[in-house]
C-alpha positions in Angstrom: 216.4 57.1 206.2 216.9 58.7 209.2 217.3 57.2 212.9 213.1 58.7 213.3 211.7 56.3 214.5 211.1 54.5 217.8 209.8 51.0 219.0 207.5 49.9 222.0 207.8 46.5 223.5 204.5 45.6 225.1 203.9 43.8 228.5 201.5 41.0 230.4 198.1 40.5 228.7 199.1 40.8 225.2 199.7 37.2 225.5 197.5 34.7 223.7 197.6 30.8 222.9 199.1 29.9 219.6 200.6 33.7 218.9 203.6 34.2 216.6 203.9 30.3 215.8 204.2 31.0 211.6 207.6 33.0 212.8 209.3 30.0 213.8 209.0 28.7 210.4 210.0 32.4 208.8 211.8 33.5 211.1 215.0 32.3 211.8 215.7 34.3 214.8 212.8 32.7 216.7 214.3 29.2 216.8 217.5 30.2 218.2 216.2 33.0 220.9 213.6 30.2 222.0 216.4 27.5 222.4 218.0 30.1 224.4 215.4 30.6 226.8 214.9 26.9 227.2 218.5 26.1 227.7 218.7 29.3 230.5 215.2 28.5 232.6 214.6 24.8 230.9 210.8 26.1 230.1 210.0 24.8 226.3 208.1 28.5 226.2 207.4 27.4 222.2 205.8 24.5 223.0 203.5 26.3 225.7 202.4 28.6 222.9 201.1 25.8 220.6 199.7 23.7 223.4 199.4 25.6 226.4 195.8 27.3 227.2 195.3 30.5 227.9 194.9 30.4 231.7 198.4 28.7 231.4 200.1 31.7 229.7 198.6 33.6 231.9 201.0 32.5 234.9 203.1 35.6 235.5 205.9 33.1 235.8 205.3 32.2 232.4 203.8 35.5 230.8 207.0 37.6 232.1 209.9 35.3 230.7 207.6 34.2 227.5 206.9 37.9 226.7 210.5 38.8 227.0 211.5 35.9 224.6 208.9 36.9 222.0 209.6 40.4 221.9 213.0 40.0 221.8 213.0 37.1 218.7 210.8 39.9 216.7 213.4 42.5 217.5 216.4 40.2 216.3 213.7 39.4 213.7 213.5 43.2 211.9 217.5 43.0 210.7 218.4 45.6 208.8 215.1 47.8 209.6 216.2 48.1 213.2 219.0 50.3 212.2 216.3 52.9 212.0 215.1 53.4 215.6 216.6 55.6 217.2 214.7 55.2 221.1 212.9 52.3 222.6 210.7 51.7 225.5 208.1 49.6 226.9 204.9 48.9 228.3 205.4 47.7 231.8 207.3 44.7 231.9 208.0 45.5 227.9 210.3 47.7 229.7 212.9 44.3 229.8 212.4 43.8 226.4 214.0 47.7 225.3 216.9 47.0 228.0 217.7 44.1 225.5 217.2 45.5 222.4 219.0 48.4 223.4 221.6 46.4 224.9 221.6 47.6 228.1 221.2 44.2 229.6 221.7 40.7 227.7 219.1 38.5 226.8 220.0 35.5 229.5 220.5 38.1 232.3 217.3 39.2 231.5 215.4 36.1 231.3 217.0 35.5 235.1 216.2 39.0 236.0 212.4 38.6 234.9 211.6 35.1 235.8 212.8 36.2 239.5 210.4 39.7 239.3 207.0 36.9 238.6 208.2 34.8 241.2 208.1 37.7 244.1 205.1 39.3 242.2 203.4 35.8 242.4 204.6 35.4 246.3 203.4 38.8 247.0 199.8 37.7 245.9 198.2 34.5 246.5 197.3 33.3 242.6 193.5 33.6 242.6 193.3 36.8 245.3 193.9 39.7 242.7 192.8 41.2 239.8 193.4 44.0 237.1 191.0 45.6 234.3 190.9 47.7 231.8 188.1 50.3 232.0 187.8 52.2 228.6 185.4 55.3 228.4 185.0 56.1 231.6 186.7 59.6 232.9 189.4 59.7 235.1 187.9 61.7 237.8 185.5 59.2 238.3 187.5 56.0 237.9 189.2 57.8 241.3 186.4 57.7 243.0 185.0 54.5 242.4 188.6 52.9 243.5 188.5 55.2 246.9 184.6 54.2 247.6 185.5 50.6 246.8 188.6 51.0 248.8 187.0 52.3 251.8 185.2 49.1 252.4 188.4 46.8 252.3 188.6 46.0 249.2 191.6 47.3 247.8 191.5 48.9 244.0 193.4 51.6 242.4 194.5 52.9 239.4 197.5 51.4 237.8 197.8 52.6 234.2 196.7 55.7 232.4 197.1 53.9 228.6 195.2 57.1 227.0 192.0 59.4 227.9 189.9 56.8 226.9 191.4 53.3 228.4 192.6 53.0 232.2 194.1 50.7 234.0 192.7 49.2 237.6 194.9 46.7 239.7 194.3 45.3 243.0 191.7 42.9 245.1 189.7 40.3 243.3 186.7 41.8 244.8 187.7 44.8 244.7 188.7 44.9 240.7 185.2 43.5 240.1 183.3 45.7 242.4 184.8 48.7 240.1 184.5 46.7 237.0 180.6 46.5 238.0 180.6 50.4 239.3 182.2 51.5 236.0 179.3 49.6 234.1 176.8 51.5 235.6 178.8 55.5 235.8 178.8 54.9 231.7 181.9 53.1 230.9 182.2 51.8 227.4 184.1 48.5 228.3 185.4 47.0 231.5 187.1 44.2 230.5 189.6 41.7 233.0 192.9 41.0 232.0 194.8 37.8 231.8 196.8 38.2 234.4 197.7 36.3 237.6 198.8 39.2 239.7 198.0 42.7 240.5 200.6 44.6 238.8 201.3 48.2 239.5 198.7 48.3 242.8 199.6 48.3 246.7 199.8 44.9 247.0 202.8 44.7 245.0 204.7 46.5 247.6 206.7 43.5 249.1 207.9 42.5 245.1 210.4 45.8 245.0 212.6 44.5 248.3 212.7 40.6 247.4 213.9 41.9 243.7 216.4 44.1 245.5 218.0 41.8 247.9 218.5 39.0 245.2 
């Protein structure tokens, strides 16, 4: 076969209590890329999975270093089938995961790498005072104009992801995410749905995150 074929790594909120915990027993990748990630951070990431809730995973200090360890023990995981991809990217913070596969970046610098990027995202954002959504249904003309109106009150909300025509991203205040969740509601959307996340990716307030990264 040829090299056709490409792989996405996907990012915060695909996260869930109790996910991939057959693989460790299938797997044999999974045991030694968790024991990595313990031995570099000391977080037992496998035990948070099968006894951690979901407002735990949901910690961008655990979400970004978990989701970097799973993705990267299913990639070690495909073998011989990985020979086949011939590009890789990611959603977001999946993004880490291709550098790794690809190996652009090693796992453990990685693992550093991300667990610093929650920590300033975390700092940048008091846990509690965000928010993000996904609004599916709902055109993008006005999604933009329920984020400025909300917006112009204070409440800071803006687009943060175009996933398709028919599911966008928002990002920003607490209040402000909800006041366009509730807006979107009633201009038609199908869904508005919050996402387990602790911070506002990918919206204004994240602008302090960039720097701290930088300078360490």
């Amino acid at each position: 076969m040829s090299n056709t074929l490409g792989c996405v790594f996907p990012g915060q909120g695909s996260q869930s209590p109790g996910m991939l915990t057959t693989h460790f027993e299938r797997l044999e990748p999974f045991i030694y890329v968790f024991d990595c990630a313990k031995e570099v951070l000391d977080i037992d990431f496998k035990l948070l999975i099968e006894e951690g809730s979901a407002e735990d995973l949901a910690k961008t200090e655990i979400t970004q270093p978990l989701l970097l360890t799973s993705n990267y023990a299913l990639w070690k995981s495909l073998n011989k089938s990985a020979e086949n991809i011939a590009v890789m990217a990611g959603h977001s913070l999946g993004e880490f995961s291709a550098y790794v596969a690809a190996e652009s970046l090693s796992f453990e610098d990685a693992l550093v790498l991300v667990s610093l990027r929650a920590k300033f995202m975390q700092e940048a954002v008091k846990e509690g005072e965000g928010g993000i959504a996904a609004i599916l249904g709902l055109s993008y003309e006005k999604l933009l104009k329920i984020c400025e109106d909300v917006s112009k009150d204070g409440d800071l909300v803006s687009m943060a992801n175009l996933n398709s025509e028919n599911q966008i991203v928002v990002s920003g205040t607490r209040v402000g995410v909800e006041k366009a969740i509730d807006l979107s509601k009633e201009s038609g959307a199908k869904r508005a749905v919050p996402l387990a996340m602790s911070v506002p990716s990918h919206s204004q307030l994240m602008k302090p995150h960039p720097f701290n990264l930088q300078k360490n």
